[in-house]
N, CA, C and O of each residue as an XYZ file, in Angstrom:
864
protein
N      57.572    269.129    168.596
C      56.788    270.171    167.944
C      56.867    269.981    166.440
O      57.958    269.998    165.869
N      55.422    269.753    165.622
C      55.290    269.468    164.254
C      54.562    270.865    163.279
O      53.397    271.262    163.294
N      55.415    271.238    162.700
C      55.047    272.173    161.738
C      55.022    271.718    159.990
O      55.993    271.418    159.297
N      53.471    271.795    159.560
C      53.366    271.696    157.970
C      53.909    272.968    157.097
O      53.608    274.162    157.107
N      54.761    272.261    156.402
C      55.914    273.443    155.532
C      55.901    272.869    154.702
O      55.725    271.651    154.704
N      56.157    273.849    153.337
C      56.292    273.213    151.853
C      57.803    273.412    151.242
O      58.414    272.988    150.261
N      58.085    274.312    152.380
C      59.455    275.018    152.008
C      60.317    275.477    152.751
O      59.875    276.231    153.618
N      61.637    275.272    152.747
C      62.185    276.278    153.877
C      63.325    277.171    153.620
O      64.057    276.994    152.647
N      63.447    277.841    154.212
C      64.597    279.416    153.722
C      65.232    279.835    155.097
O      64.816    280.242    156.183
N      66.138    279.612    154.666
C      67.154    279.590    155.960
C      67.732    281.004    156.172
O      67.699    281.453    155.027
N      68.263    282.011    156.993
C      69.304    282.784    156.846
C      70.772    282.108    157.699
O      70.928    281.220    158.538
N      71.758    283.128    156.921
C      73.288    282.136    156.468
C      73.983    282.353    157.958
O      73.920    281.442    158.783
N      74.492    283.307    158.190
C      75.218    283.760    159.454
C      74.074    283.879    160.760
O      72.979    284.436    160.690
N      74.794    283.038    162.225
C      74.035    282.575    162.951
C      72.879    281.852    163.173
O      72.105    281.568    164.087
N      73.053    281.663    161.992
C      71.948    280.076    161.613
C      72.361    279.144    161.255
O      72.225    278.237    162.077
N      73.076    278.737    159.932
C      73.657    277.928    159.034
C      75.713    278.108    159.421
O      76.536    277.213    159.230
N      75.896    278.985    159.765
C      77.037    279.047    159.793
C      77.745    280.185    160.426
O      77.487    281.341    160.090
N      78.848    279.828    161.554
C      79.363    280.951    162.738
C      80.679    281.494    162.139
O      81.825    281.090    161.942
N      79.779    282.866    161.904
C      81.084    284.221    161.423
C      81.309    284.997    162.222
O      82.335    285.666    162.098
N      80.370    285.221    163.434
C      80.336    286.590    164.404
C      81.823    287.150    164.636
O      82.283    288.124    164.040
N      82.491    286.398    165.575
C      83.733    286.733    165.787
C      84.363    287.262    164.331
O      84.455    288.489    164.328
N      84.718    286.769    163.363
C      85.540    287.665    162.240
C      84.511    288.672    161.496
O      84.908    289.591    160.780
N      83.129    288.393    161.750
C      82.314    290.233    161.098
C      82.693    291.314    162.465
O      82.951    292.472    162.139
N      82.723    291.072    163.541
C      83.392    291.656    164.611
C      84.815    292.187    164.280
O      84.933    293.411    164.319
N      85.634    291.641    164.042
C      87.046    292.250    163.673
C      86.819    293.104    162.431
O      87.179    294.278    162.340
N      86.275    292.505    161.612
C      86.079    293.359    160.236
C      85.199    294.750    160.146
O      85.469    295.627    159.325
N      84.178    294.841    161.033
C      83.676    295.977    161.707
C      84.803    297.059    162.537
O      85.074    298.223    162.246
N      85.300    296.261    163.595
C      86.003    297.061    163.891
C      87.024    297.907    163.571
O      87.486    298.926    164.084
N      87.305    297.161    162.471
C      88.802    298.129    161.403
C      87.919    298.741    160.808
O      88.364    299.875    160.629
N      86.708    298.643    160.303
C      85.649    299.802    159.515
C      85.407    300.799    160.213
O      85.583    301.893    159.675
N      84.990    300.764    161.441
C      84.939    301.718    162.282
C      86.001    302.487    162.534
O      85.657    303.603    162.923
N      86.998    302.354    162.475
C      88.289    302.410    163.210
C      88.708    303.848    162.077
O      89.252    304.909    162.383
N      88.270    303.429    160.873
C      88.507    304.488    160.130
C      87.614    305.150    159.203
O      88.001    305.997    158.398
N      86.068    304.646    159.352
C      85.107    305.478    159.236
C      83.818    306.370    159.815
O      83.002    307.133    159.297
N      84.124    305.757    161.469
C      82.882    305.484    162.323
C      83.738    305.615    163.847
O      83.144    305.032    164.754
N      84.580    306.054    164.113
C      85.699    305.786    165.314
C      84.725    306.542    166.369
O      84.235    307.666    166.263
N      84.553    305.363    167.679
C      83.840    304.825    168.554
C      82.527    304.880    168.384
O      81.663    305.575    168.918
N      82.475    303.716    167.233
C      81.579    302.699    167.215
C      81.828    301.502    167.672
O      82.850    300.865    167.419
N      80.894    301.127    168.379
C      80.835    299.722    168.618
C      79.456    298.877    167.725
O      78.393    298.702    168.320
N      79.582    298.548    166.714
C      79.115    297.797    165.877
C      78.527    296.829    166.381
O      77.390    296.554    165.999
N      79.195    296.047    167.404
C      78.173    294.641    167.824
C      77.347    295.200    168.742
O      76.730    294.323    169.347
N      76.988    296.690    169.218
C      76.128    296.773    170.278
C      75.079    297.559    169.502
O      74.547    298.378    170.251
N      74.620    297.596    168.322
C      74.069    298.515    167.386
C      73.099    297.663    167.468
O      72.265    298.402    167.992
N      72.514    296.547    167.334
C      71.603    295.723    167.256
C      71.456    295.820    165.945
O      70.252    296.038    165.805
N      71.892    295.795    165.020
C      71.722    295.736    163.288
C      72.109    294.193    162.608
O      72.304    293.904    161.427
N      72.138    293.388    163.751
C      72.736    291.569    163.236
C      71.568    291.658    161.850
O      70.690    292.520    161.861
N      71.692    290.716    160.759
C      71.153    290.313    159.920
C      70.544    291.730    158.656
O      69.678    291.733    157.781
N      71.579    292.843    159.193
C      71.078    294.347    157.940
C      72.072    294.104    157.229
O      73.122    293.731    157.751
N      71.884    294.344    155.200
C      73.145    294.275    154.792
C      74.169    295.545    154.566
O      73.804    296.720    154.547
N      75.411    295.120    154.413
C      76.655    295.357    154.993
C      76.369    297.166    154.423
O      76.552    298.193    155.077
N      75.859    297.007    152.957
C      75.504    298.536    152.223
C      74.685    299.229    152.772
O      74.759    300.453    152.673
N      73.746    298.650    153.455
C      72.773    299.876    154.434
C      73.394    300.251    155.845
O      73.170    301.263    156.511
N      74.551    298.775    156.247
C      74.880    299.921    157.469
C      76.607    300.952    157.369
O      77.383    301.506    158.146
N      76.476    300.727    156.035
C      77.599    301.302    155.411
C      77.398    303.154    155.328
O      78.209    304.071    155.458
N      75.909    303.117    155.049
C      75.111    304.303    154.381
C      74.545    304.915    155.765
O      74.451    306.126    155.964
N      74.183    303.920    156.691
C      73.673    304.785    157.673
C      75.163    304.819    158.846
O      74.696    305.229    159.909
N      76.203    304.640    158.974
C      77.082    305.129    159.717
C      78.171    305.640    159.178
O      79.206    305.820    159.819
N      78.040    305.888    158.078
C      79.407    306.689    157.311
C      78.415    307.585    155.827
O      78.580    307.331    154.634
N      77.622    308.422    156.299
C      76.962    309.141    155.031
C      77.311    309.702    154.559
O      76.865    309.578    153.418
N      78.240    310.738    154.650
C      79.658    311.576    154.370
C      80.352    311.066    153.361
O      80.569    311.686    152.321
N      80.957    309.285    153.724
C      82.074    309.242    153.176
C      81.575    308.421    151.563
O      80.424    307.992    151.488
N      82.354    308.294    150.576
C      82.463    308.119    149.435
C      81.885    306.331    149.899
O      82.320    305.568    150.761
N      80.915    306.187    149.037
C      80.246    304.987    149.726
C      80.744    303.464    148.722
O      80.840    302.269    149.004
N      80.979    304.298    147.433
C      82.352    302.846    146.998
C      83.246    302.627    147.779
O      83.346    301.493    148.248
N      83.908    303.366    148.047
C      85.334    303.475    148.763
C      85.153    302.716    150.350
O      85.886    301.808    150.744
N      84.098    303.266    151.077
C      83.594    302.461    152.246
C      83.049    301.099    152.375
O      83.214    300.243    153.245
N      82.148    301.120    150.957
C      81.842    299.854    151.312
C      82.560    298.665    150.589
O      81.995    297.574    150.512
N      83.593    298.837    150.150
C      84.545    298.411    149.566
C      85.008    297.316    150.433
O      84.795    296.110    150.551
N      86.061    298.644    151.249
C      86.579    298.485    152.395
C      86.228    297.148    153.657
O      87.057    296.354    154.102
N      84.715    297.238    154.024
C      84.041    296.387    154.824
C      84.066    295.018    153.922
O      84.039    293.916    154.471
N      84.130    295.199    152.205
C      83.661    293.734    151.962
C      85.031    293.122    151.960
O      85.315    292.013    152.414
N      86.090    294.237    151.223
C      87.621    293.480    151.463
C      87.974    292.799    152.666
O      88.740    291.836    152.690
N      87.251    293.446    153.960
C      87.958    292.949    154.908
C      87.383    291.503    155.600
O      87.973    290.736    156.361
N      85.696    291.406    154.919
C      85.062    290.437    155.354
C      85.490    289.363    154.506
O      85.798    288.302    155.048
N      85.561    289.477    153.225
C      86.371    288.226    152.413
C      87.366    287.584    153.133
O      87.558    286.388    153.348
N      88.223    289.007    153.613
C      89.373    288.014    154.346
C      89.452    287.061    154.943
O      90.408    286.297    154.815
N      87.981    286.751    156.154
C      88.115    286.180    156.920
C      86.946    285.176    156.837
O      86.452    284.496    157.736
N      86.570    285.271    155.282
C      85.176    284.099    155.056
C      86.049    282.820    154.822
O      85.458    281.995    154.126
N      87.332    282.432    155.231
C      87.642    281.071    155.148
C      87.354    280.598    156.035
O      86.869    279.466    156.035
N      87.608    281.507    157.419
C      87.481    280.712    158.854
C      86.288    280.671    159.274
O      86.304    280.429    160.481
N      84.929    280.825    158.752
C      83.489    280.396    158.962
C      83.539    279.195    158.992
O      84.173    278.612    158.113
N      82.883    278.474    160.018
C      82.127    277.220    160.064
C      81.474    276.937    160.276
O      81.268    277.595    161.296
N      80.363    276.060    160.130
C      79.049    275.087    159.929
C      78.333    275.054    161.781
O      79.064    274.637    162.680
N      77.333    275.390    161.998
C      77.105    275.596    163.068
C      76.230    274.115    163.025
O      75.665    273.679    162.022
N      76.275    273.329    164.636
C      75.535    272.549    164.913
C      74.265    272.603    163.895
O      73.504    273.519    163.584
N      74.371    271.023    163.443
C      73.134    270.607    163.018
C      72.583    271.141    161.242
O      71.635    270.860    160.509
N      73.446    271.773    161.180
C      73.565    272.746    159.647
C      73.704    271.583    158.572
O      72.919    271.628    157.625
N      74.311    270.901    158.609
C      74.961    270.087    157.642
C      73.709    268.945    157.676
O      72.834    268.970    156.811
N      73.716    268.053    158.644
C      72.633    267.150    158.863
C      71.373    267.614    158.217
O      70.562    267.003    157.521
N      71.398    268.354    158.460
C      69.791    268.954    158.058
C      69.609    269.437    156.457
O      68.672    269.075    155.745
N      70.440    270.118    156.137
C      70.855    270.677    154.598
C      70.788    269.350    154.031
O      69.857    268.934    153.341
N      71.700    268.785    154.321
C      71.858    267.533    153.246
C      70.893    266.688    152.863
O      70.812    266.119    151.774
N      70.079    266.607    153.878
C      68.827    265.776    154.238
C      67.559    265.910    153.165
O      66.663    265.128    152.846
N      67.941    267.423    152.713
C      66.671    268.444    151.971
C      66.872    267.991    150.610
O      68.016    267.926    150.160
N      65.643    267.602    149.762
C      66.121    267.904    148.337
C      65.976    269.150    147.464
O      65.089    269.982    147.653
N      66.975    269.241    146.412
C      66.970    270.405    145.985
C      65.303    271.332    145.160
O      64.767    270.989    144.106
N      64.975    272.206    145.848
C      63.882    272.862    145.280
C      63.324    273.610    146.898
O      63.069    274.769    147.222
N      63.299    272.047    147.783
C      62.419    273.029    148.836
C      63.247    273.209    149.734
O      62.936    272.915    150.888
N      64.389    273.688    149.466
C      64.868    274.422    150.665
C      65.702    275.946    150.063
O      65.692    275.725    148.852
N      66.116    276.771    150.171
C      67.483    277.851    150.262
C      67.618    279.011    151.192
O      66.887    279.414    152.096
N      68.812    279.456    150.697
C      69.289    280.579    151.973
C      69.163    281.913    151.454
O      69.498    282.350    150.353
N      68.573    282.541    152.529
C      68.412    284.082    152.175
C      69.098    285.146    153.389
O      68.673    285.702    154.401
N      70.780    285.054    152.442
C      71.438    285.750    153.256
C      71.400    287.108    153.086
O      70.780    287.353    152.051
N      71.921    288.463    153.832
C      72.352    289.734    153.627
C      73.758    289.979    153.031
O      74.294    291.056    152.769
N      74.166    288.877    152.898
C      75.773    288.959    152.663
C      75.515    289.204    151.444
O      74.480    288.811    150.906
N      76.479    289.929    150.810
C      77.038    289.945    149.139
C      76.984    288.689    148.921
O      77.056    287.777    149.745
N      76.810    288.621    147.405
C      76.879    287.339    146.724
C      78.197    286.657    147.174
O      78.243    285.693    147.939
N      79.246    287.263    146.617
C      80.756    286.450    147.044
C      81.289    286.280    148.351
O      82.231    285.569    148.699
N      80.466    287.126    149.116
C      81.075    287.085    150.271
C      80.087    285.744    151.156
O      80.533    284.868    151.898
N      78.632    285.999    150.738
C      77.358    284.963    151.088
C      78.003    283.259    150.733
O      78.124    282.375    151.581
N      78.420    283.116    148.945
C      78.750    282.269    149.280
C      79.898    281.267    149.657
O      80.000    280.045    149.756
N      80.698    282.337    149.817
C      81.987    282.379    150.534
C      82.454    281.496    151.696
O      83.398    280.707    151.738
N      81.395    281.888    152.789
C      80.885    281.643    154.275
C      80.515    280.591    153.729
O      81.432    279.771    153.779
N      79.240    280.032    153.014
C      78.852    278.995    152.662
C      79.597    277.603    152.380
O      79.441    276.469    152.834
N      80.377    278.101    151.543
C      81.548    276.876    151.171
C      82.399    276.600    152.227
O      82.595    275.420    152.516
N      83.083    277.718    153.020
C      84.083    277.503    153.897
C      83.403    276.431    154.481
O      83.841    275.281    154.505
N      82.031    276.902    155.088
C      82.145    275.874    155.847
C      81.021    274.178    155.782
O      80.438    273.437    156.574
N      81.275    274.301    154.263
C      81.182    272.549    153.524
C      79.914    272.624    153.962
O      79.616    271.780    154.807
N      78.889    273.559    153.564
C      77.600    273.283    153.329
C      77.238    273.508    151.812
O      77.741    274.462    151.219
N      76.303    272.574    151.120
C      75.590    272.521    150.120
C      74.915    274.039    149.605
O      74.040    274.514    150.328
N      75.242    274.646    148.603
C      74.726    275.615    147.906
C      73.785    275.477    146.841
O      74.171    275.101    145.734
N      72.360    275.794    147.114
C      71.651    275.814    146.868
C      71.170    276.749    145.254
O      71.141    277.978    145.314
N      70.873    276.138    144.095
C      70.753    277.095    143.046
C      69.575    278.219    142.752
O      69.218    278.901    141.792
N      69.120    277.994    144.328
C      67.884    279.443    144.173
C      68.837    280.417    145.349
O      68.338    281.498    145.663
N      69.933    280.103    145.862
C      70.619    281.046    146.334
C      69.965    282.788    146.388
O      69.471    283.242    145.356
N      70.013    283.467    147.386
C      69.466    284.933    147.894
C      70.494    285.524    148.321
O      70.989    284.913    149.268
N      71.150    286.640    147.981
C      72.013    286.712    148.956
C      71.379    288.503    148.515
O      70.525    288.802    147.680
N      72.183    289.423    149.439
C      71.355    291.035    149.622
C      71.837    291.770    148.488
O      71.676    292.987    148.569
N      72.589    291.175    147.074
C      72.698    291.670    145.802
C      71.747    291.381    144.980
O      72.019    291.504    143.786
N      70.285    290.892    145.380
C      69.284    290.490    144.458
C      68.074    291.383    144.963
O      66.996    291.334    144.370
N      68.305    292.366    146.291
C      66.837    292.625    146.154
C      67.040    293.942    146.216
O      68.222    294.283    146.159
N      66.127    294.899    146.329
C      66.083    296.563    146.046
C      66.463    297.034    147.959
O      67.102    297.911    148.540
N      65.627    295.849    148.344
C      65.555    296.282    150.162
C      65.983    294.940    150.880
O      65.664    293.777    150.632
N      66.965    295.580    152.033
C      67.475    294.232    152.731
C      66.403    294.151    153.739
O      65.356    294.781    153.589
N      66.684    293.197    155.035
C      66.092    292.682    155.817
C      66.467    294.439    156.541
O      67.476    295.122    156.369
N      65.250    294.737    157.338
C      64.110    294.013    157.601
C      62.941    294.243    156.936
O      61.785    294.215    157.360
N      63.469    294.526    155.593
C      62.404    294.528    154.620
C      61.796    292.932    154.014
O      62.554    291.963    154.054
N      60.743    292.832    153.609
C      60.424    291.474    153.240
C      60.716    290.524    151.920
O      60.370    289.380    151.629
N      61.569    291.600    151.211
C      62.371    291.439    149.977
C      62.396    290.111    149.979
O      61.511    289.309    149.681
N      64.091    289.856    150.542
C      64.999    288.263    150.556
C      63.974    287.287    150.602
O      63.779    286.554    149.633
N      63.131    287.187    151.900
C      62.248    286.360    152.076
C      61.141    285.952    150.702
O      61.004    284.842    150.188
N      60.541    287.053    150.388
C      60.024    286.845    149.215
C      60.583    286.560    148.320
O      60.103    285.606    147.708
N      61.390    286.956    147.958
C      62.334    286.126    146.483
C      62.641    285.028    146.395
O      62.791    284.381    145.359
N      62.825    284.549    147.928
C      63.393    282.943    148.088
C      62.236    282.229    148.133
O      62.312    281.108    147.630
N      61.028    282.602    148.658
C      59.805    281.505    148.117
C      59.689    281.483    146.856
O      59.675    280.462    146.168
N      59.566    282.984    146.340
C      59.422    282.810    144.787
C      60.150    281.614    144.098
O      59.659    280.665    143.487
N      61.466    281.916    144.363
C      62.487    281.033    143.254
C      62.083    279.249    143.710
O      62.201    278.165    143.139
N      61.721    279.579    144.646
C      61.218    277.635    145.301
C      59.853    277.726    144.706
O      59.535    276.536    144.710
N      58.801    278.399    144.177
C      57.639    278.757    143.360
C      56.600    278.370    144.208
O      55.591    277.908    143.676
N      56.668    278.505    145.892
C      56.259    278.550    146.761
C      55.395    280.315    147.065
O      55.669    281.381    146.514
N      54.576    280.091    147.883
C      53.833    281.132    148.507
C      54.322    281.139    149.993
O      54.330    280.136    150.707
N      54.744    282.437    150.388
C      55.334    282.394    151.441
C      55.206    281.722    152.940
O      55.881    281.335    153.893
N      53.550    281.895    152.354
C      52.744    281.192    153.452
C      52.976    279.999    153.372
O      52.011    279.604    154.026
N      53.574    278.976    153.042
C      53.932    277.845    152.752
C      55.481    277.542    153.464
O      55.942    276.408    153.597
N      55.859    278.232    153.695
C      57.399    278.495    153.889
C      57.537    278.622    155.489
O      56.739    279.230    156.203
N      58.711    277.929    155.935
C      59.368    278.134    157.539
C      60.385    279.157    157.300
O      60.931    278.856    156.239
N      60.966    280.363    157.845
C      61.943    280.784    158.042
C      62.711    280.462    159.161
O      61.986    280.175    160.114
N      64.002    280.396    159.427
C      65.052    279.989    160.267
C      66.007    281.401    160.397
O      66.630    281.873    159.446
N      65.992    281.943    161.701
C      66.100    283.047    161.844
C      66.934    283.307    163.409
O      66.474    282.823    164.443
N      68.284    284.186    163.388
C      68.657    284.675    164.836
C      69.233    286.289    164.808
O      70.096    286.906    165.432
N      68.480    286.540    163.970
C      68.288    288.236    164.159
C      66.681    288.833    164.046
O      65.787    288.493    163.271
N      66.683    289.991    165.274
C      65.542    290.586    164.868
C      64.696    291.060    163.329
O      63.559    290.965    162.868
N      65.991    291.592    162.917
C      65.575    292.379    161.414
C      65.180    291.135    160.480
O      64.513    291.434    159.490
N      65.490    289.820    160.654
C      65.308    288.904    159.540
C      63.880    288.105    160.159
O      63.125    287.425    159.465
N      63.733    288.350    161.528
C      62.441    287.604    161.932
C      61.278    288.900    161.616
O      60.106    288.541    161.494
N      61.502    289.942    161.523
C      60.354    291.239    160.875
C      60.553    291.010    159.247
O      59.627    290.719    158.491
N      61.502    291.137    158.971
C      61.388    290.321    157.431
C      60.270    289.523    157.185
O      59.163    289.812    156.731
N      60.765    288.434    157.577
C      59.794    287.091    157.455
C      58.368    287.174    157.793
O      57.439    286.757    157.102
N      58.287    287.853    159.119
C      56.890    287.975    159.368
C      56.340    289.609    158.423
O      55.156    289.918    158.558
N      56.854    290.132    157.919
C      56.373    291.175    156.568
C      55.956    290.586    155.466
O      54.946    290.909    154.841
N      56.991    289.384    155.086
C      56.778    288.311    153.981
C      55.530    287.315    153.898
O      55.382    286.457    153.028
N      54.650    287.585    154.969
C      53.788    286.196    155.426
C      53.814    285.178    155.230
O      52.848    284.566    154.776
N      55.130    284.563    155.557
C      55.923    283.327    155.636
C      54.705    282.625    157.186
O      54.160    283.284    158.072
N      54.675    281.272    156.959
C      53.605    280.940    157.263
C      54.121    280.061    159.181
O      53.450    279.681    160.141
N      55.531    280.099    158.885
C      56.126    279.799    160.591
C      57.779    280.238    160.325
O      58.514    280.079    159.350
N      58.051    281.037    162.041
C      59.139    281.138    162.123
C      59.802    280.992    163.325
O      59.550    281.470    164.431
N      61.235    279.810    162.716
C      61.947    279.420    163.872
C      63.109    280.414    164.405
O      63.998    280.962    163.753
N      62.842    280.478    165.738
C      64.085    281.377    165.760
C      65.517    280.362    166.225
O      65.496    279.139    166.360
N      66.474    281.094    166.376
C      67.667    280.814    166.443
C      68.420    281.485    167.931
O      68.510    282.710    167.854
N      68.886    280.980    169.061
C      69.134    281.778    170.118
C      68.779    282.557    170.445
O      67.810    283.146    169.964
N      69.700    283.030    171.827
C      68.484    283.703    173.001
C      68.557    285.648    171.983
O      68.125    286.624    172.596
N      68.911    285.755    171.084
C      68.773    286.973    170.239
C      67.153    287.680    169.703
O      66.811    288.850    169.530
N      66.513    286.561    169.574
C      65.556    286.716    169.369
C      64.307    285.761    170.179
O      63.286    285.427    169.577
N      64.568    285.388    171.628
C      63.483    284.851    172.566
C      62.634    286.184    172.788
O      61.676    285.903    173.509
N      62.636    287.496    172.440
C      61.489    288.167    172.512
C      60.733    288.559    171.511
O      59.860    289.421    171.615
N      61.061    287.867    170.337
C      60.695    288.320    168.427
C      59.556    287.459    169.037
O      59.292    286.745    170.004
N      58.842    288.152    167.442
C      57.389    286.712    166.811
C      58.149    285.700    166.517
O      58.956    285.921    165.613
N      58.154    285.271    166.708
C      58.565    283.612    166.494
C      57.372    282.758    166.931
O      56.417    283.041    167.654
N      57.709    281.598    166.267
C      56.854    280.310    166.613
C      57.244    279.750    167.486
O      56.396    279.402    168.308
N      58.635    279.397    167.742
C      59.862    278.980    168.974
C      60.819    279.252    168.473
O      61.164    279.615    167.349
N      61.622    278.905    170.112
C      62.951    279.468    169.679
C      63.607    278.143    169.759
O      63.105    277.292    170.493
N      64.856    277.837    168.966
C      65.923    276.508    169.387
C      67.621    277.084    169.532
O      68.055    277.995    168.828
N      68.062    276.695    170.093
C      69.100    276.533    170.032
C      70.262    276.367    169.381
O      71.341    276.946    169.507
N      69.785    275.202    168.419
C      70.372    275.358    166.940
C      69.915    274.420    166.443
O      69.097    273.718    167.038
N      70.455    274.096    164.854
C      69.170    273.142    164.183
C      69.460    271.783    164.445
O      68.735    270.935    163.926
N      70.279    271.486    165.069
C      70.937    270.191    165.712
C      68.802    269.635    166.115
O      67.838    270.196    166.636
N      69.111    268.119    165.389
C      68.188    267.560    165.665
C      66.979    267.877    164.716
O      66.302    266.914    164.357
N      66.650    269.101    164.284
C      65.809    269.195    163.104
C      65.511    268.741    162.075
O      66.416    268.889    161.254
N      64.260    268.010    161.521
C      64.037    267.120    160.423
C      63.056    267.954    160.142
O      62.487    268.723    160.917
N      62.769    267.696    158.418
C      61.481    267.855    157.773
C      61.888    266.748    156.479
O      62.888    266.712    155.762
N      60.617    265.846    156.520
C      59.793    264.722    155.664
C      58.720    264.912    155.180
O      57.889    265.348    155.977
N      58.274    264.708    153.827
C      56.867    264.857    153.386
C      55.878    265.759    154.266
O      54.782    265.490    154.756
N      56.627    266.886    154.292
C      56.103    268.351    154.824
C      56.328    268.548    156.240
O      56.040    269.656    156.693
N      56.795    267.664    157.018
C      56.623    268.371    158.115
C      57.683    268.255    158.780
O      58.345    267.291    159.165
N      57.812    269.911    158.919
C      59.297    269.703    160.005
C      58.944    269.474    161.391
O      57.798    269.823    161.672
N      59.706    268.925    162.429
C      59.901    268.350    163.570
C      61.211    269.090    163.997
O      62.269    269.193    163.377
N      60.810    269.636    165.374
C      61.965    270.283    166.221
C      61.872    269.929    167.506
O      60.940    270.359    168.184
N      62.921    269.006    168.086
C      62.681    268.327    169.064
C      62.895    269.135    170.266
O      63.730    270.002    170.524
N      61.830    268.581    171.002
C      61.579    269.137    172.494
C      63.156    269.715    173.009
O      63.314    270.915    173.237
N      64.113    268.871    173.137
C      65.281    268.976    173.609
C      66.351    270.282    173.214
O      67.436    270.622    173.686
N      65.485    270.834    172.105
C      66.613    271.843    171.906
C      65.520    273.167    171.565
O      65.751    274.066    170.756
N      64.397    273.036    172.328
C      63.813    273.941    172.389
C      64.380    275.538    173.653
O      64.764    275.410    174.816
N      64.277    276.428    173.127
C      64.830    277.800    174.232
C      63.104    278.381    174.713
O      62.843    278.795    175.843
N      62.252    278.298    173.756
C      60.900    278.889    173.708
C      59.897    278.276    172.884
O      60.117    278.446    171.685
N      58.967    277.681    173.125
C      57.559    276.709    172.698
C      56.579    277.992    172.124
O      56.713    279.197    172.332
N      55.790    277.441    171.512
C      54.435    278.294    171.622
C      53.678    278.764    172.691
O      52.653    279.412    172.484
């Protein structure tokens, strides 16, 4: 499957790089003492940033103090992030301009995850301290074509949350790949597995049959 792209914009966690398990622990001590019985991973909020679901499950509490809390505890554990299939191959491959990441993470914490796990950081970097509205607003997405001086419509997004594939398609980003079976019922263009095997050359990315979950 061949898609013409001028650009591409990745999001960071469950795309580029596997944090689930430690935003899971770090949720759960948030909950534990702002939100007690919550279950956070069953909220369906993957890819919202950390300050909006800070605001919508603890409105009460002093929202420095809370969201503090969630980023202290996620720092903790942004060493043990690593590079998900095919992340690295593919990043490296890109030259700098047409590609970056448009994470929800805080800046330090975004590129935190990033480094741990020995992927290339990109100097049009997005992370959810640059825009007024997170995903699934069309903010991130738009800023990150901007800074590539791209039109969105020009642009692939790489995506395994709902809220970041309504993003993208708000952004009129012009194709979007999804990322696991999280989003086999989103708009998407297809779904893969992971970016294992993914190329793009003189515009066109290629996603091979083999690690397809969902085709057009």
């Amino acid at each position: 499957m061949e898609f013409q792209v001028a650009g591409l914009l990745f999001d960071n966690d469950g795309v580029l790089v596997d944090s689930h398990q430690a935003a899971i622990d770090a949720w759960t001590k948030w909950c534990d003492v702002y939100s007690p019985g919550l279950d956070w991973d069953a909220q369906g909020t993957a890819g919202v940033r950390a300050s909006d679901m800070v605001r919508m499950w603890a409105p009460d509490a002093d929202f420095d103090e809370s969201y503090a809390f969630i980023n202290d505890l996620e720092l903790e554990s942004a060493g043990s992030t690593v590079a998900l299939p095919g992340s690295l191959a593919l990043l490296s491959s890109l030259p700098e301009g047409a590609w970056t990441i448009c994470t929800s993470a805080g800046r330090e914490l975004g590129l935190a995850r990033v480094r741990a796990a020995g992927l290339p950081v990109p100097a049009s970097f997005v992370c959810g301290d640059d825009v007024s509205l997170g995903k699934p607003a069309p903010d991130p997405y738009l800023l990150g074509a901007s800074r590539l001086g791209l039109d969105p419509s020009a642009c692939v997004v790489f995506e395994d949350a709902v809220a970041g594939v309504t993003a993208a398609r708000a952004a009129g980003v012009g194709v979007v790949v999804g990322i696991g079976a999280r989003v086999l019922d989103a708009p998407v263009d297809c779904v893969v597995s992971s970016l294992a095997g993914i190329t793009w050359a003189s515009g066109v990315l290629t996603v091979p049959s083999s690690s397809l979950l969902k085709g057009i």
